[in-house]
N, CA, C and O atoms as a MOPAC input file, in Angstrom:
PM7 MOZYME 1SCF
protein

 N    -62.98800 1    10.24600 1    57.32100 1
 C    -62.70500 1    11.62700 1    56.96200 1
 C    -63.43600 1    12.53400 1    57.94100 1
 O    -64.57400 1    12.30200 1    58.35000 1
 N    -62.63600 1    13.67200 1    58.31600 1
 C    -63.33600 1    14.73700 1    59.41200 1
 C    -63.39600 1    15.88500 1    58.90700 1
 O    -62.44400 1    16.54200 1    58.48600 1
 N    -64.52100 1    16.18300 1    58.92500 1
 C    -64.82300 1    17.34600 1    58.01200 1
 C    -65.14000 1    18.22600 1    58.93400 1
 O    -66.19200 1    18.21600 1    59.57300 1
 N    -63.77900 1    19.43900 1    59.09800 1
 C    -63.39900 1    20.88200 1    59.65600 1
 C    -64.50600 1    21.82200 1    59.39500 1
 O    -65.28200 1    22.30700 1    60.21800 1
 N    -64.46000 1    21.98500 1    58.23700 1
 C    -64.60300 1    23.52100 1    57.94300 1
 C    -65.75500 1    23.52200 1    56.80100 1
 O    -65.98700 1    22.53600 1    56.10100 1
 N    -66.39600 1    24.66500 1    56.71000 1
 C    -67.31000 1    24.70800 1    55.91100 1
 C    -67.63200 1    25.99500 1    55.36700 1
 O    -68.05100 1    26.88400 1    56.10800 1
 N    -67.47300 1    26.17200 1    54.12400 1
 C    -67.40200 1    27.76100 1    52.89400 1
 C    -68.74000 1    27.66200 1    52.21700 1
 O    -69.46700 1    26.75200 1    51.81900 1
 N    -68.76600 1    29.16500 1    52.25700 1
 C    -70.65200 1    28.98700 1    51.42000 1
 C    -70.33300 1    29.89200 1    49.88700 1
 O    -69.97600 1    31.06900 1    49.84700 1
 N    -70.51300 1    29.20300 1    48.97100 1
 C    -69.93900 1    29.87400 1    47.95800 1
 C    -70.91800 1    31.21100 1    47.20000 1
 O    -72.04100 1    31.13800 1    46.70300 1
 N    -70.12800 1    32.23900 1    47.32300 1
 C    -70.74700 1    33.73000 1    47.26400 1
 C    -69.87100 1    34.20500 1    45.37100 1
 O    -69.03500 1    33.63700 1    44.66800 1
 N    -70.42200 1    35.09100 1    45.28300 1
 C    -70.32900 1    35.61800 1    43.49700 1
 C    -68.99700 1    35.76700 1    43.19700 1
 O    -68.43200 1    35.71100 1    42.10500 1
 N    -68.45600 1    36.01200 1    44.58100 1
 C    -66.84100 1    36.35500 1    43.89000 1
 C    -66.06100 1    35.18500 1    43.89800 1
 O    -64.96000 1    35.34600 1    43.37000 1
 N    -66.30500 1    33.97600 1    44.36400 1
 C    -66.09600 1    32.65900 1    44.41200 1
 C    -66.32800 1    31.58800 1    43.09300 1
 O    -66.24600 1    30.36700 1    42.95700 1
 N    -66.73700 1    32.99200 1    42.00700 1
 C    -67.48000 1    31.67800 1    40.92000 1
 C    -66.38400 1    31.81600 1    39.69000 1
 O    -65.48700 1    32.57900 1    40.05100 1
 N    -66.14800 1    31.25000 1    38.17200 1
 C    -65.89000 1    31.13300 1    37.10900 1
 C    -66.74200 1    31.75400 1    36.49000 1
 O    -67.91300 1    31.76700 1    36.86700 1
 N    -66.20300 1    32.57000 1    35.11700 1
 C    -66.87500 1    32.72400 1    34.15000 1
 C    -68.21400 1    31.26400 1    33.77200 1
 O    -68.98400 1    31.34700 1    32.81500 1
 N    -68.20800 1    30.57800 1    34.32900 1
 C    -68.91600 1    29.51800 1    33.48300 1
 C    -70.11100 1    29.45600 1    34.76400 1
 O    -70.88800 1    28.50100 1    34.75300 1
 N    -70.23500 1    30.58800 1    35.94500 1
 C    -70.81200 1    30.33300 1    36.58100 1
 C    -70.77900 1    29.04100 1    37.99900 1
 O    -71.72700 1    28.91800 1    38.77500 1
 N    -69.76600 1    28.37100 1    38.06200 1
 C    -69.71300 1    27.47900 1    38.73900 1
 C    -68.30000 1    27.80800 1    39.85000 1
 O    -67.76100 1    28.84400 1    39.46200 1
 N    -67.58400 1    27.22600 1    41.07900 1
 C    -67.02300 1    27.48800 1    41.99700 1
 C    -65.40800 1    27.10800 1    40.87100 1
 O    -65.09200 1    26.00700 1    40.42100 1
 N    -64.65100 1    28.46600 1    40.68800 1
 C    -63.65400 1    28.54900 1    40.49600 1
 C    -62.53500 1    27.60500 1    41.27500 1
 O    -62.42400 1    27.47300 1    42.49300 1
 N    -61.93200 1    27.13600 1    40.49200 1
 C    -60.93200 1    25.90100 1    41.10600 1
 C    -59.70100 1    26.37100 1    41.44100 1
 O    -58.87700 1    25.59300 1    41.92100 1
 N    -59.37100 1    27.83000 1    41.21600 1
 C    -58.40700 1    28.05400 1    42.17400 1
 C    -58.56600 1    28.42800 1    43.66800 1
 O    -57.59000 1    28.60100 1    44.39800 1
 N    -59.99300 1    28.55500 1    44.12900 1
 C    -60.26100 1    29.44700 1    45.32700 1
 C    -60.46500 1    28.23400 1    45.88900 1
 O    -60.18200 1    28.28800 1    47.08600 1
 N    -60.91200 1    26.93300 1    45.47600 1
 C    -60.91800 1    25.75500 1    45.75500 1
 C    -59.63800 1    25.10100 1    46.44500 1
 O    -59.59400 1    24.63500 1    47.58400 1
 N    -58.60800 1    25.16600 1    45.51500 1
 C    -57.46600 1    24.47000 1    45.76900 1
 C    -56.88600 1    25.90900 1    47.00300 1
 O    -56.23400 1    25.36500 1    47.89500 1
 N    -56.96600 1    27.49500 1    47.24100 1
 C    -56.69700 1    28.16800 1    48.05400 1
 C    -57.50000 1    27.91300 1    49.41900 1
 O    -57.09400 1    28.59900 1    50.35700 1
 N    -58.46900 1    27.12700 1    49.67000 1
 C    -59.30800 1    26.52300 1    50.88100 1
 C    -58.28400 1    25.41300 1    51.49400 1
 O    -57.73800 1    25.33900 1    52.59500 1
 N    -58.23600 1    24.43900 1    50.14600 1
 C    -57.73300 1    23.45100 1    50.64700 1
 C    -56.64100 1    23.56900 1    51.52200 1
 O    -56.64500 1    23.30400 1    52.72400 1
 N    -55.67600 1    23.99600 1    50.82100 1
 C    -54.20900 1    24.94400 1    51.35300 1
 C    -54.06400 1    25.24500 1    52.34700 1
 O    -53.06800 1    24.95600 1    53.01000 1
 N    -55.15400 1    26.00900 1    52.79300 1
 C    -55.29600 1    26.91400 1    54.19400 1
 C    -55.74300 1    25.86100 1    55.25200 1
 O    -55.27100 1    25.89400 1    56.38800 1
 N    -56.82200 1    24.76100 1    54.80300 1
 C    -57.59800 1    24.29300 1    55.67700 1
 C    -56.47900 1    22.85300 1    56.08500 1
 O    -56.50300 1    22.15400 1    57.09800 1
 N    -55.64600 1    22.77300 1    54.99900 1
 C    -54.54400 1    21.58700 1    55.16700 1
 C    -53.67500 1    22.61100 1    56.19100 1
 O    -53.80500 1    22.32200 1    57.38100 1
 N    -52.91400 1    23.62800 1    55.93200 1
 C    -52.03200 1    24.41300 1    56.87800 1
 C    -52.59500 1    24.35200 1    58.54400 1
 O    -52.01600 1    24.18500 1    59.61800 1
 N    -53.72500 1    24.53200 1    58.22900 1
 C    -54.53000 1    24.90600 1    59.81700 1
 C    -54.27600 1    23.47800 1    60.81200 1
 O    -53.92300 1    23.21900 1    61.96200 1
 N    -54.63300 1    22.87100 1    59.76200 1
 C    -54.88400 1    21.18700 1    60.26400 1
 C    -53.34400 1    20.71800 1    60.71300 1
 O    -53.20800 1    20.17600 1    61.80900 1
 N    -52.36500 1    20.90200 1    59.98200 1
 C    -50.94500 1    20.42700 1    60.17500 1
 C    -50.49600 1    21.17500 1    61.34200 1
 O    -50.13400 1    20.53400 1    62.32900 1
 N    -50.46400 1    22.93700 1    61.36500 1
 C    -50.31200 1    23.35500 1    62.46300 1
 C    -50.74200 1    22.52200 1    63.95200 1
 O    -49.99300 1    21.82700 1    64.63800 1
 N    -51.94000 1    22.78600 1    64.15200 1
 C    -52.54500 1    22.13200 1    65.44000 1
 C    -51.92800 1    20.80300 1    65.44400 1
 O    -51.22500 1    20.53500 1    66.41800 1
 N    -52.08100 1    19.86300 1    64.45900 1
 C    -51.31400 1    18.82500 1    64.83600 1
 C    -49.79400 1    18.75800 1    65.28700 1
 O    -49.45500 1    17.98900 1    66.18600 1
 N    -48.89500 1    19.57800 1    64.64400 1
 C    -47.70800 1    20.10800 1    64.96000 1
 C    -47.26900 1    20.58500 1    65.94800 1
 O    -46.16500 1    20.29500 1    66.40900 1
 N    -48.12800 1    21.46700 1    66.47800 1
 C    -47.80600 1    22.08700 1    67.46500 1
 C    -46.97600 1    23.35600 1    67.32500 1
 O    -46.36700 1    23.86400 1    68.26600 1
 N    -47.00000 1    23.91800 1    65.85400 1
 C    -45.76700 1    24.64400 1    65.24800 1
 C    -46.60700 1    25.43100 1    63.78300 1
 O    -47.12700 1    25.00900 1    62.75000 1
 N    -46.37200 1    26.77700 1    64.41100 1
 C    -46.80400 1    28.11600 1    63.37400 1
 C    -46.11900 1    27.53600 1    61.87400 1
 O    -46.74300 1    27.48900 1    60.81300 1
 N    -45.28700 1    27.29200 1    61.98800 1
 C    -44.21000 1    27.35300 1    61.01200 1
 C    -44.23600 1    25.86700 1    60.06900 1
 O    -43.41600 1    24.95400 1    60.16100 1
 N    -45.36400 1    25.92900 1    59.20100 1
 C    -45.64100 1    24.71000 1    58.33100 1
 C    -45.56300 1    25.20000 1    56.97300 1
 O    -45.74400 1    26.37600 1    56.65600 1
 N    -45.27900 1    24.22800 1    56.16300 1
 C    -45.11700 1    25.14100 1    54.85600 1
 C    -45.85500 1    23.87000 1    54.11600 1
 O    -45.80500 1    22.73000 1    54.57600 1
 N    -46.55100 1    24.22500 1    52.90000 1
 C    -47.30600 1    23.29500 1    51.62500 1
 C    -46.06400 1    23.19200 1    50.92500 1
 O    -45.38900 1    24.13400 1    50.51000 1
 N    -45.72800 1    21.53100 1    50.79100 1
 C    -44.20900 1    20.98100 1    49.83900 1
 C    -44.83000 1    20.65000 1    48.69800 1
 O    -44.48300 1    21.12600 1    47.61700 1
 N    -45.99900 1    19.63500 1    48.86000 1
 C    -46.48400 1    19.03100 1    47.70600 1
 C    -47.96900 1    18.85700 1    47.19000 1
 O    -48.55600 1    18.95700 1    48.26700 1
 N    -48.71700 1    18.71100 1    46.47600 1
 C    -50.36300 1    18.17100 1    46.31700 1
 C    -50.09900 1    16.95300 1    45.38600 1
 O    -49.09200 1    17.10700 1    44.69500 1
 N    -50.60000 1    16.06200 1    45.24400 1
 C    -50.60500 1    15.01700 1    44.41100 1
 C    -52.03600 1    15.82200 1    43.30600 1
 O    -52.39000 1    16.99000 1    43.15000 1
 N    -52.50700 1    14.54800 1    42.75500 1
 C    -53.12900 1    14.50400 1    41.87600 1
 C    -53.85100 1    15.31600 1    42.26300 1
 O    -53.53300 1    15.70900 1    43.38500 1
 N    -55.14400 1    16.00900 1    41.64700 1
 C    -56.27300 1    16.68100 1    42.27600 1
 C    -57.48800 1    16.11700 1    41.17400 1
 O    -57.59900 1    16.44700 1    39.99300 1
 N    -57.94900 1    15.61100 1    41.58500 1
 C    -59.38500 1    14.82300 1    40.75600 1
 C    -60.57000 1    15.93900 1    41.43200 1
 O    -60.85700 1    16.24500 1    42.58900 1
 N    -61.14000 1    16.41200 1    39.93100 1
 C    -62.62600 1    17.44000 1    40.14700 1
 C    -63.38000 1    16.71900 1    40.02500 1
 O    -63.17600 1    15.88000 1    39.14800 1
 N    -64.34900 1    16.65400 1    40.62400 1
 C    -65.55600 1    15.25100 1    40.03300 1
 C    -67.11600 1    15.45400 1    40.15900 1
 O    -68.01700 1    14.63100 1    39.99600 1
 N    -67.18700 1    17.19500 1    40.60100 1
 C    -68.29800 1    17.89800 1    40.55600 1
 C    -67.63200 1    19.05000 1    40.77200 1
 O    -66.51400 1    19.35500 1    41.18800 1
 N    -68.81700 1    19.74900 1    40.29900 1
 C    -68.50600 1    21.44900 1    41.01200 1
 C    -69.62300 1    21.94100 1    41.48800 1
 O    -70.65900 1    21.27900 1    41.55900 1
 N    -69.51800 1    23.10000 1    41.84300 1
 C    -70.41200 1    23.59300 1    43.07700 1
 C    -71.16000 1    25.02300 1    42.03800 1
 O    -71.00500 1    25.30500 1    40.85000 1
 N    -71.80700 1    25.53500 1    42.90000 1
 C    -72.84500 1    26.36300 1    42.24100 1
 C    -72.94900 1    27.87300 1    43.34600 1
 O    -72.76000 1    27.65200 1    44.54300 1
 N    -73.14000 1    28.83100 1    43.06600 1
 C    -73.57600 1    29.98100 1    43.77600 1
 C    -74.65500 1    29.40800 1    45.42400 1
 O    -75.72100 1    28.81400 1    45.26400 1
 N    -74.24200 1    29.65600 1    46.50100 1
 C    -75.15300 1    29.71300 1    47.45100 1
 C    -74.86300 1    27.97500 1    47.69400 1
 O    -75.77700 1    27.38700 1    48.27300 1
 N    -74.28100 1    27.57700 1    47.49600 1
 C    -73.89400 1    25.79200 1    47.55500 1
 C    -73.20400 1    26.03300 1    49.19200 1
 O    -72.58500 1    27.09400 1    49.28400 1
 N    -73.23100 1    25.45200 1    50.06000 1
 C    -72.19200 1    25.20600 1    50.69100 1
 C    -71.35000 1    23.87200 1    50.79000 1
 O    -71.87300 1    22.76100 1    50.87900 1
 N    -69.42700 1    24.19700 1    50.75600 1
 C    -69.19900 1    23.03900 1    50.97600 1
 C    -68.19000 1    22.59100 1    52.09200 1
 O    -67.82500 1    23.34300 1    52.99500 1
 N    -67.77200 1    21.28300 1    51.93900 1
 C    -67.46000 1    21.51500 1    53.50800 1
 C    -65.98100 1    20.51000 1    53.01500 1
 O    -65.93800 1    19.75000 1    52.04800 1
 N    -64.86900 1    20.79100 1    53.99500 1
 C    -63.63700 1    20.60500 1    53.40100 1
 C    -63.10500 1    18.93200 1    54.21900 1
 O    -62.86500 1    19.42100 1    55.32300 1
 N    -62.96300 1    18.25300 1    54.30200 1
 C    -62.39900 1    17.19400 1    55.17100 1
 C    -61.02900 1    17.09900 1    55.13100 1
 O    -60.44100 1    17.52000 1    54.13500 1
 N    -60.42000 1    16.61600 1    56.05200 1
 C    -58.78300 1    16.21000 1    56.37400 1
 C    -58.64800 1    15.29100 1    57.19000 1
 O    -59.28200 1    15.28100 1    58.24500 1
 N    -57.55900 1    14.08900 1    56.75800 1
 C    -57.51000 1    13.20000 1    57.21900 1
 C    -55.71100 1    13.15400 1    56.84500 1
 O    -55.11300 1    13.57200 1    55.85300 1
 N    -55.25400 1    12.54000 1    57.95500 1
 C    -53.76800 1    11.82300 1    58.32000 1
 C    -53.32900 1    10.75600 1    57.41800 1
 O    -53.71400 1     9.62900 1    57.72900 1
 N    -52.60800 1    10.86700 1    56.36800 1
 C    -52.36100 1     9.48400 1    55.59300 1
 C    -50.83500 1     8.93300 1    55.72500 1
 O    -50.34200 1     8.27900 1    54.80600 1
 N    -50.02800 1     9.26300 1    57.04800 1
 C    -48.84800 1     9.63000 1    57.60500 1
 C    -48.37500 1    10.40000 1    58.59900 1
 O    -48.95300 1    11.46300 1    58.82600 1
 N    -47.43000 1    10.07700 1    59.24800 1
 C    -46.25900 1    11.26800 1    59.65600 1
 C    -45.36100 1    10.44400 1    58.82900 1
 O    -45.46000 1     9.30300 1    58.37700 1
 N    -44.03300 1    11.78600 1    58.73300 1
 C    -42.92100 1    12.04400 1    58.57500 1
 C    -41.73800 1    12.61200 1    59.23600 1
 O    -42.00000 1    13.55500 1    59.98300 1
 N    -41.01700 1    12.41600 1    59.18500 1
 C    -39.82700 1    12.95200 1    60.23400 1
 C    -39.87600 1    14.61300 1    60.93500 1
 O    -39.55200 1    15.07500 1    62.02900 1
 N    -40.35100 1    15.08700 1    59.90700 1
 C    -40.58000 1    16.41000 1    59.39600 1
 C    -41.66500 1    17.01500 1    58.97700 1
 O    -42.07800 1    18.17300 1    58.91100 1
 N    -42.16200 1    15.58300 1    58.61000 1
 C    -43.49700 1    16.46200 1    57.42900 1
 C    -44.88400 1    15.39600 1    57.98400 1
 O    -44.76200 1    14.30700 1    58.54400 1
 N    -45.93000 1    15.97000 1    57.69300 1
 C    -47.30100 1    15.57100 1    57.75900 1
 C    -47.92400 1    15.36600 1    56.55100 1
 O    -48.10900 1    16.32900 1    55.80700 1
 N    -48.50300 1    13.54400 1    56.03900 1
 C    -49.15700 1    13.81300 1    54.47900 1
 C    -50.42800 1    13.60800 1    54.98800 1
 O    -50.77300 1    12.80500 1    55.85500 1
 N    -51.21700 1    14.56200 1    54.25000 1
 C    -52.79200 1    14.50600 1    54.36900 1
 C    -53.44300 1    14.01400 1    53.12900 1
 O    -52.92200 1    13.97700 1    52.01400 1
 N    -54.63500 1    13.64300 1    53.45000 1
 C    -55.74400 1    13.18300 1    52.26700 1
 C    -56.62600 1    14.48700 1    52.10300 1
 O    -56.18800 1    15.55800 1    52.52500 1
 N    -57.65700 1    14.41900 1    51.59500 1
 C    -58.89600 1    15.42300 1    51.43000 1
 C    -59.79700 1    14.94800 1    50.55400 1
 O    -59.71600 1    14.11900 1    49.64900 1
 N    -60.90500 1    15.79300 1    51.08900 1
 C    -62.27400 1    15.54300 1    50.29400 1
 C    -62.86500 1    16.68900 1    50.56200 1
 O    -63.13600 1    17.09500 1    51.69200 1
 N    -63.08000 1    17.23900 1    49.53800 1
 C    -64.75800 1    18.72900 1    49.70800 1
 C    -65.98800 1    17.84200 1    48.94200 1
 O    -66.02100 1    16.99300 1    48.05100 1
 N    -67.16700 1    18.65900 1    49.97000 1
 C    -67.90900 1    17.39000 1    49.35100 1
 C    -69.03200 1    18.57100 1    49.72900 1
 O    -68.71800 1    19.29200 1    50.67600 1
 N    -70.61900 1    18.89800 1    48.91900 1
 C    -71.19400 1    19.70400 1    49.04500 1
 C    -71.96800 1    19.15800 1    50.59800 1
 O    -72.20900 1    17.98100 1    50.86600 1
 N    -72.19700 1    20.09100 1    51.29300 1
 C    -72.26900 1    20.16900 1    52.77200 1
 C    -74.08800 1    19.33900 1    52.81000 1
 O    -74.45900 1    18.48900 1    53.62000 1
 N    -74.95900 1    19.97900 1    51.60400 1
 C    -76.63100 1    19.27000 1    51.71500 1
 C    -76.53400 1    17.90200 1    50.83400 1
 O    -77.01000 1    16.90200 1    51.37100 1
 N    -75.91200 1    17.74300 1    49.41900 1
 C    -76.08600 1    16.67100 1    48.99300 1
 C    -74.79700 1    15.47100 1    49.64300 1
 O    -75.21800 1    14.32000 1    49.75700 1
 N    -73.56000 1    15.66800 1    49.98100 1
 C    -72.52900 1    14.93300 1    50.28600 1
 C    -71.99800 1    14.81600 1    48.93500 1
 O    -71.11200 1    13.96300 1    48.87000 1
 N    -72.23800 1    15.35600 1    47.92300 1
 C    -71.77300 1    14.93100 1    46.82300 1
 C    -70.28700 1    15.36800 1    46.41300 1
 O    -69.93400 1    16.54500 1    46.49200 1
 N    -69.47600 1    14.39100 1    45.99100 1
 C    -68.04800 1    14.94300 1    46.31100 1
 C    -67.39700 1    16.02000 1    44.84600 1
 O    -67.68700 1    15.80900 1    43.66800 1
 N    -66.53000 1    17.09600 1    45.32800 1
 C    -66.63900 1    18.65500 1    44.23300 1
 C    -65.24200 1    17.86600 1    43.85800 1
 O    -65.13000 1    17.60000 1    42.66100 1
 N    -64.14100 1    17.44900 1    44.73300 1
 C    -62.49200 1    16.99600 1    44.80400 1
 C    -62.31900 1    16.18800 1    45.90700 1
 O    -63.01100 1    15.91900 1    46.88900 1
 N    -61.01300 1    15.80400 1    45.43200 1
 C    -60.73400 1    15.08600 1    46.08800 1
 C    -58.78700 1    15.05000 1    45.88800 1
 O    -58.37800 1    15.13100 1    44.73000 1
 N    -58.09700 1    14.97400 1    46.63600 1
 C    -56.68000 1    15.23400 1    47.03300 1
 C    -56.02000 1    14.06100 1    47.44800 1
 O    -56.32100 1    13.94200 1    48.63600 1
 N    -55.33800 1    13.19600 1    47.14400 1
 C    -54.64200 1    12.10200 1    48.17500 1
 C    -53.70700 1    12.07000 1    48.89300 1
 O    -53.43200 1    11.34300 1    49.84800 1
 N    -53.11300 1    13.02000 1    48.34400 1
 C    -52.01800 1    13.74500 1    49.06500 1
 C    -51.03600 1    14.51300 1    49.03800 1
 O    -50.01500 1    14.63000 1    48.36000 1
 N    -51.85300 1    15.39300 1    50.50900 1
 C    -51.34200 1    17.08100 1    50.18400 1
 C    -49.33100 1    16.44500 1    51.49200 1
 O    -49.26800 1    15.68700 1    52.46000 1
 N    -48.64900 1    16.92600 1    51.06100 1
 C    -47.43800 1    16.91200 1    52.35200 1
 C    -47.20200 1    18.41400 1    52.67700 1
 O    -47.04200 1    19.42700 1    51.99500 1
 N    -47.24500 1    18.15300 1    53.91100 1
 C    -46.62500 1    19.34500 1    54.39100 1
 C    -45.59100 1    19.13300 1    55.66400 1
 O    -45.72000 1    18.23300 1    56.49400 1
 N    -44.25300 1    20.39800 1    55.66700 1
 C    -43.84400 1    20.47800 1    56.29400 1
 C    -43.19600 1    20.86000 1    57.43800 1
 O    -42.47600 1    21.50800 1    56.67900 1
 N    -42.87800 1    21.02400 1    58.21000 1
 C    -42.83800 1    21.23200 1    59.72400 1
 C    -41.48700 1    22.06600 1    59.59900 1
 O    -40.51200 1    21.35700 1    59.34700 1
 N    -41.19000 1    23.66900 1    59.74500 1
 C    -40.29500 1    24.32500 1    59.97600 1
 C    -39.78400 1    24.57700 1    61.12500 1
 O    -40.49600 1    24.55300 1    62.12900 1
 N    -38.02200 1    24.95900 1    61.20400 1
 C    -37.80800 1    25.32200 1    62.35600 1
 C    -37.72600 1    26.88100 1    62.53700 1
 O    -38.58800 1    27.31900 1    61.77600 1
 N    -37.07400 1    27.99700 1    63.21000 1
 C    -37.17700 1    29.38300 1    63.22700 1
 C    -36.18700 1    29.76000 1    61.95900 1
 O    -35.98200 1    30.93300 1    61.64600 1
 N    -35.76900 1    28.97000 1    61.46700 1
 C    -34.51800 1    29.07400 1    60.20400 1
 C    -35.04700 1    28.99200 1    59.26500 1
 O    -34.49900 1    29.22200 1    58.18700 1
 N    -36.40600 1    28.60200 1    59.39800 1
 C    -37.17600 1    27.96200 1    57.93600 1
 C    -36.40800 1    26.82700 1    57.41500 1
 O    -36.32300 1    26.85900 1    56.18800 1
 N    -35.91100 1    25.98400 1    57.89000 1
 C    -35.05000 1    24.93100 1    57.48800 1
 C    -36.71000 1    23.32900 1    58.38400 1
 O    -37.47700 1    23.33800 1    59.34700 1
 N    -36.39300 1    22.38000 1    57.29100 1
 C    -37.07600 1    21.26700 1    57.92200 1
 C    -37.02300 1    20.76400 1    59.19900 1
 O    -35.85000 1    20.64300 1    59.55200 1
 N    -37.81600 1    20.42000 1    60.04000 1
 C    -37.12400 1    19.97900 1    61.17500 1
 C    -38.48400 1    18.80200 1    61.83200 1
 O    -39.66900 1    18.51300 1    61.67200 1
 N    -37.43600 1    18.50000 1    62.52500 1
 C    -38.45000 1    16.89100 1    63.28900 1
 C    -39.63700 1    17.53900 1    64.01800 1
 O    -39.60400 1    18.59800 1    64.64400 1
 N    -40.62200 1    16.78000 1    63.84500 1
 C    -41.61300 1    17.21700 1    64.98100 1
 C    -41.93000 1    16.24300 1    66.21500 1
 O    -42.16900 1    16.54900 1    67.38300 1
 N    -41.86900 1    15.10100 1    65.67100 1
 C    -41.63400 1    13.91100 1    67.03800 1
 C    -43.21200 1    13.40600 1    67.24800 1
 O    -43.67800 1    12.99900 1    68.31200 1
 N    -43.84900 1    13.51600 1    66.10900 1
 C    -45.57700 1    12.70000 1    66.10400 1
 C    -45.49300 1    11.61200 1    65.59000 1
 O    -44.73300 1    11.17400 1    64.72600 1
 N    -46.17200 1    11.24600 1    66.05600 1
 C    -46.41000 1     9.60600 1    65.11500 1
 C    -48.08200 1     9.34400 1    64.84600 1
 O    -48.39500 1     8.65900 1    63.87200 1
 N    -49.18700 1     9.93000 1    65.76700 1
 C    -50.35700 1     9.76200 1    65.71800 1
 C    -51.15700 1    11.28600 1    65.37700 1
 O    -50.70600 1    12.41700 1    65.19700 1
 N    -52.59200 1    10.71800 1    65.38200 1
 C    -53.24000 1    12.03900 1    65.69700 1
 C    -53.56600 1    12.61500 1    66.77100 1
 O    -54.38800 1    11.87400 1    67.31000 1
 N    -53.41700 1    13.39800 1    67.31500 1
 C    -53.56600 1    14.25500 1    69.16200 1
 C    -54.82100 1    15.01900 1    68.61900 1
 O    -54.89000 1    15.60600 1    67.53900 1
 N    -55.86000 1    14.89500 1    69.62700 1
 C    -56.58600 1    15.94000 1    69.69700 1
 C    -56.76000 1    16.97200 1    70.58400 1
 O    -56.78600 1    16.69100 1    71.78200 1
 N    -56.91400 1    18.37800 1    70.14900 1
 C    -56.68200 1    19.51000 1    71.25000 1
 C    -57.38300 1    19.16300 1    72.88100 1
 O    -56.85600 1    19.35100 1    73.97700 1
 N    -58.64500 1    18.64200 1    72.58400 1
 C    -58.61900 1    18.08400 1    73.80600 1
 C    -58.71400 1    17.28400 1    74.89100 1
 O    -59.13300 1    17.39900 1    76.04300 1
 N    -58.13200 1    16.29900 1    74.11300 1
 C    -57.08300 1    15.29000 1    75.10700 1
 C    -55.66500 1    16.18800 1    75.67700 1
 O    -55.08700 1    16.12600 1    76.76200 1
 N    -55.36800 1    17.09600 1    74.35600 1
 C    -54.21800 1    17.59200 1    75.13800 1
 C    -54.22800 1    18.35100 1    76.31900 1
 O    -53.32500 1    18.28300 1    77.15300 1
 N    -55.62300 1    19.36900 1    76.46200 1
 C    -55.76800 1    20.10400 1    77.52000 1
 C    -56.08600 1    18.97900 1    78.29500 1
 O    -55.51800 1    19.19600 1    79.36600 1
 N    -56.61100 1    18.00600 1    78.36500 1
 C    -57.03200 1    17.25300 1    79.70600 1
 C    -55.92400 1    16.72400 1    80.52100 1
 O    -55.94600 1    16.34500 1    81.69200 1
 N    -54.41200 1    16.79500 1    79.21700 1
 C    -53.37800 1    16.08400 1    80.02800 1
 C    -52.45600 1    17.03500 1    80.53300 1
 O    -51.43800 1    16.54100 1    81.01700 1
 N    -52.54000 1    18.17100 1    80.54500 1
 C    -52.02400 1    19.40300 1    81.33100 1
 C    -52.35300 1    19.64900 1    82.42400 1
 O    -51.90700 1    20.64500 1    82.99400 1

């Protein structure tokens, strides 16, 4: 698992119960899965099709930081399925966990379309091969 990105959770980030609200949670994920599919894609134009299960298995606290991971569990003709894990950034202790988010690869029609990956590319290998 490669862990991108990292959110420090501030007051407007919390639940009545005091702890990291699970929709702003699952709105990280979203974004940080979109970001991830893009670059791999090569293509603005990705859309969130599906999330599987979503298992909570801690939560986070005011001033916690946590940090989001994404990992490749596929290509698709069209689409990219990812895994995930947020996991608090000082203890490693895991908040969720995702098995799989799909997303898919648009054309200017917003209609599905091939992207032609099969692996993971990293940005820079790609600049080195330009």
């Amino acid at each position: 698992m490669r862990f991108h990105t990292r959110k420090w959770v501030k007051p407007e980030d919390l639940n009545p119960n005091g702890t990291l609200f699970g929709g702003k949670l699952l709105a990280w994920i979203d974004e940080e899965a979109a970001l991830y599919s893009i670059v791999q894609l090569e293509n603005q134009r990705v859309v969130t099709k599906h999330m599987s299960e979503i298992n909570f298995m801690s939560s986070a606290k005011q001033g916690d930081i946590v940090e989001i991971g994404i990992d490749v569990v596929r290509f698709g003709n069209s689409s990219i399925v990812l895994k995930c894990e947020v996991r608090n950034k000082m203890t490693h202790e895991k908040i969720i966990t995702v098995d799989n988010i799909t997303m898919v690869n648009l054309d200017s029609f917003g209609r599905p379309s091939p992207h032609g990956k099969t692996k993971i590319e990293y940005v820079k290998d790609r600049i080195a091969n330009r």
